[in-house]
MDAnalysis code that builds the backbone (N, CA, C; Angstrom):
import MDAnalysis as mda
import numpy as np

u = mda.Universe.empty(219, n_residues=73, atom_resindex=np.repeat(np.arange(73), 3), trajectory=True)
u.add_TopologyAttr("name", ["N", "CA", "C"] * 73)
u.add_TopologyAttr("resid", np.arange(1, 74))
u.add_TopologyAttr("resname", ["UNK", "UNK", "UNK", "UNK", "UNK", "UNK", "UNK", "UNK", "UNK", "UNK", "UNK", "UNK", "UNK", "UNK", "UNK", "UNK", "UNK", "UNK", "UNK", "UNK", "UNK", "UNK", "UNK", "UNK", "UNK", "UNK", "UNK", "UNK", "UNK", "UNK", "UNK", "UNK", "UNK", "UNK", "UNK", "UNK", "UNK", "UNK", "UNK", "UNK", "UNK", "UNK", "UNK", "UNK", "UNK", "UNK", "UNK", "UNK", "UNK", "UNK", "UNK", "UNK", "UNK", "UNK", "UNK", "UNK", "UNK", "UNK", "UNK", "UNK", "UNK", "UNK", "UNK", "UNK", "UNK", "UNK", "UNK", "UNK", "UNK", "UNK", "UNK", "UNK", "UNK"])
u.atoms.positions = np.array([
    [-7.309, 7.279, -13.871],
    [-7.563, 5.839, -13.890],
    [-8.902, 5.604, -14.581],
    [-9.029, 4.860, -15.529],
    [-10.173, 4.057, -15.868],
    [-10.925, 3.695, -15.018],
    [-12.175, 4.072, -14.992],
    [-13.279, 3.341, -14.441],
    [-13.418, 2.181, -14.010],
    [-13.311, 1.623, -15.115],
    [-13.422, 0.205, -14.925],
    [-12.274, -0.656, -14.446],
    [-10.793, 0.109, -14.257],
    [-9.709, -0.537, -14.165],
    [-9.751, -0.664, -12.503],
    [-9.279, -2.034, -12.238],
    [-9.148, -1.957, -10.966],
    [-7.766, -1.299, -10.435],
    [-7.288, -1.221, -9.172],
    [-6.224, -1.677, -9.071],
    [-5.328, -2.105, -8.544],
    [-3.930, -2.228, -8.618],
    [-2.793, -2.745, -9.181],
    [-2.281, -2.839, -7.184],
    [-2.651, -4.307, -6.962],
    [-2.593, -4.421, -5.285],
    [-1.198, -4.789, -5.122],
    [-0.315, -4.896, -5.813],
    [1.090, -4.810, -5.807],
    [1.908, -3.452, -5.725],
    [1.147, -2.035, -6.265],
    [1.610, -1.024, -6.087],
    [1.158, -0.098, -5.524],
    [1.848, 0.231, -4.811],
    [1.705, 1.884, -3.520],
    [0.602, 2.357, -4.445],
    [-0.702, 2.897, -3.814],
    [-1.643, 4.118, -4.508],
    [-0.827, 5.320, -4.846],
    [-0.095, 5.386, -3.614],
    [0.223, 7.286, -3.594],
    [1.537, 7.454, -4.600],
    [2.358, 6.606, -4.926],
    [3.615, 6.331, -5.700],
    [3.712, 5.747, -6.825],
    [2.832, 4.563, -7.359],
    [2.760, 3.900, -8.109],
    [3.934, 2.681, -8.545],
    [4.794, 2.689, -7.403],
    [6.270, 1.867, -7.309],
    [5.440, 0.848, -6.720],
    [6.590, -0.161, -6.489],
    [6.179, -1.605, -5.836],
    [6.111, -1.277, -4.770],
    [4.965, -2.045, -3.602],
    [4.845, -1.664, -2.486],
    [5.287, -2.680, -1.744],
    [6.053, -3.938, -2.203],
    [6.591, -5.298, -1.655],
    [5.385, -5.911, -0.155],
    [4.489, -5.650, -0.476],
    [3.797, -6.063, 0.390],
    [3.473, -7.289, 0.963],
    [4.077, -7.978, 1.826],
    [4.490, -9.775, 2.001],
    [2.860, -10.509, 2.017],
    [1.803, -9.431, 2.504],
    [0.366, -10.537, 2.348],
    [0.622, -10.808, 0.832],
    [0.795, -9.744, -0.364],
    [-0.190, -9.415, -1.426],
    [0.925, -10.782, -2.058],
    [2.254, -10.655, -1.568],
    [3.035, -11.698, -2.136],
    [2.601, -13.363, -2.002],
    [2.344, -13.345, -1.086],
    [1.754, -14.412, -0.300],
    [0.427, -14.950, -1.263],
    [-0.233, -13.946, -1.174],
    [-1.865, -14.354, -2.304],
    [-0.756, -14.943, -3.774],
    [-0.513, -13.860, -3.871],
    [0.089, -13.642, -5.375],
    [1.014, -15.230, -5.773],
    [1.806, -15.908, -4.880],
    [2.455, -16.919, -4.960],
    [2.042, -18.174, -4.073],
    [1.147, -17.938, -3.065],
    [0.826, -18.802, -2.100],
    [2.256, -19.208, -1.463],
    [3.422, -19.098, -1.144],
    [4.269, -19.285, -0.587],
    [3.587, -18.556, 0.637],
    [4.631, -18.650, 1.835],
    [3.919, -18.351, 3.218],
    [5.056, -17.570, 3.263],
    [4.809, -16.118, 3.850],
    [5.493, -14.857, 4.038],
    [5.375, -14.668, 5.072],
    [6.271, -13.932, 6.004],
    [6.514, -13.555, 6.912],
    [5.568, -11.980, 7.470],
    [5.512, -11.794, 8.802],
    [4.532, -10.653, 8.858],
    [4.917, -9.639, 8.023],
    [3.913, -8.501, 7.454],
    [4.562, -7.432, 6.597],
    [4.788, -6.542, 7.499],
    [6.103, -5.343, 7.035],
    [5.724, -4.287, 7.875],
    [4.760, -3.637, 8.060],
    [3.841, -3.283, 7.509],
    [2.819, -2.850, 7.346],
    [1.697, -3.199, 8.404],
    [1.603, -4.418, 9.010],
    [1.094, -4.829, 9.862],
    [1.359, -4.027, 11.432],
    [2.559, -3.645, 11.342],
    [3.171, -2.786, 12.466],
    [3.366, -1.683, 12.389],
    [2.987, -0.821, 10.962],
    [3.021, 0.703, 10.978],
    [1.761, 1.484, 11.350],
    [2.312, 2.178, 12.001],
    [0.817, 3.116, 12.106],
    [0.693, 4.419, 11.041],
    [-0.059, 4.088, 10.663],
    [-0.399, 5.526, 9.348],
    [-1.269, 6.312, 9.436],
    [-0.923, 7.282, 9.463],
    [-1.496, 8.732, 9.827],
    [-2.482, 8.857, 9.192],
    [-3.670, 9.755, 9.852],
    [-4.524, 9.614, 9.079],
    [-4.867, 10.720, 7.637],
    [-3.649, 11.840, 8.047],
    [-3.121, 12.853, 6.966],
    [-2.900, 11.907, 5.623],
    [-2.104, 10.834, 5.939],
    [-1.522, 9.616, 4.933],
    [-2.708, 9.230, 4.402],
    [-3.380, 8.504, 4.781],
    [-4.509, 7.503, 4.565],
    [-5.390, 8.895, 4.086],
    [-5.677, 9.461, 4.214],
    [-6.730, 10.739, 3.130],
    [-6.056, 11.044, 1.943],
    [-4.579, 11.015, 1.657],
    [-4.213, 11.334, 0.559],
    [-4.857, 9.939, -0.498],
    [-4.990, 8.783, 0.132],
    [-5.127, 7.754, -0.809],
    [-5.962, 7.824, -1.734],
    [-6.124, 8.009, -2.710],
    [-7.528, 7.924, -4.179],
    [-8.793, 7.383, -3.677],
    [-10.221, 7.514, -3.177],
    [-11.010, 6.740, -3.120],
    [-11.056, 5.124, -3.707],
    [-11.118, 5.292, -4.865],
    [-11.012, 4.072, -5.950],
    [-9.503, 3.397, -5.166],
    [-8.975, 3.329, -4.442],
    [-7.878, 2.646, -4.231],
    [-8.091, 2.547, -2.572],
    [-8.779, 2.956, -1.726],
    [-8.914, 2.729, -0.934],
    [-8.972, 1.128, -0.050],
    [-8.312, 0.787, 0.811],
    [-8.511, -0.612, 0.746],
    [-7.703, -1.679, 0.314],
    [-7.267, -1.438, -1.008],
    [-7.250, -2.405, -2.386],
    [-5.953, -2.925, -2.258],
    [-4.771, -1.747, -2.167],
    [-3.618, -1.807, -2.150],
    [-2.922, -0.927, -1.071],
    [-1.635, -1.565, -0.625],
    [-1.093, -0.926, 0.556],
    [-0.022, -0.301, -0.127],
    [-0.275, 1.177, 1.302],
    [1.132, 2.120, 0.748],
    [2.220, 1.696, 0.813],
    [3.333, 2.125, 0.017],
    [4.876, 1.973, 0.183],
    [5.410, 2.546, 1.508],
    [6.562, 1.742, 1.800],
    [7.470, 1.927, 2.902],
    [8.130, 3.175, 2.553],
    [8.658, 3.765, 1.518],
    [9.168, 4.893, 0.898],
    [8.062, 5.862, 1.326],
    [6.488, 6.109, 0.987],
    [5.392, 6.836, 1.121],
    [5.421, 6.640, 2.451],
    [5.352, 5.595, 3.335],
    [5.025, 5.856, 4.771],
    [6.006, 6.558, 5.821],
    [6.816, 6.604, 5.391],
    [8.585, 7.120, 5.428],
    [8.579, 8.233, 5.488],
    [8.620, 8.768, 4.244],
    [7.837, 10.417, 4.111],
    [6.835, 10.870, 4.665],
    [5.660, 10.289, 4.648],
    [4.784, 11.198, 5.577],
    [5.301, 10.989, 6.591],
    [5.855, 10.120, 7.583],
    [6.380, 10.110, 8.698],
    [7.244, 11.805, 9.277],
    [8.060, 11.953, 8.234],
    [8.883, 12.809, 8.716],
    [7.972, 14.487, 8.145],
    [7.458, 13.880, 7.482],
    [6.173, 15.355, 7.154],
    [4.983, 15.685, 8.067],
    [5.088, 14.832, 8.989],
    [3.716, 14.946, 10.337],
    [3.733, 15.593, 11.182],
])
């Protein structure tokens, strides 16, 4: 990743697929979204260390990525 590039709060860090994330939709369209799952997953903290520094924060993992580490824990 570029330095200077931020990123991309629509896509999973660890996957780079869409992470359908209902806040980021919500910013992104101002329509009012429903809770995300994400709000109700708990993520390991094995998960959450794989994430890139530079992406830390920024963008939420995929349901596919949280899925998998799930059954990898």
């Amino acid at each position: 990743m570029d330095a200077t590039a931020q990123p991309d709060p629509s896509r999973c860090p660890l996957c780079g697929e869409a992470n359908r994330c209902a806040m980021e939709i919500e910013r992104e369209t101002g329509h009012p979204q429903p809770p995300c799952w994400c709000m109700q997953a708990d993520f390991s903290k094995a998960l959450l260390a794989r994430v890139p520094t530079a992406t830390r924060g920024l963008a939420c993992i995929c349901a596919r990525c949280a899925a998998e580490a799930m059954v990898q824990d």
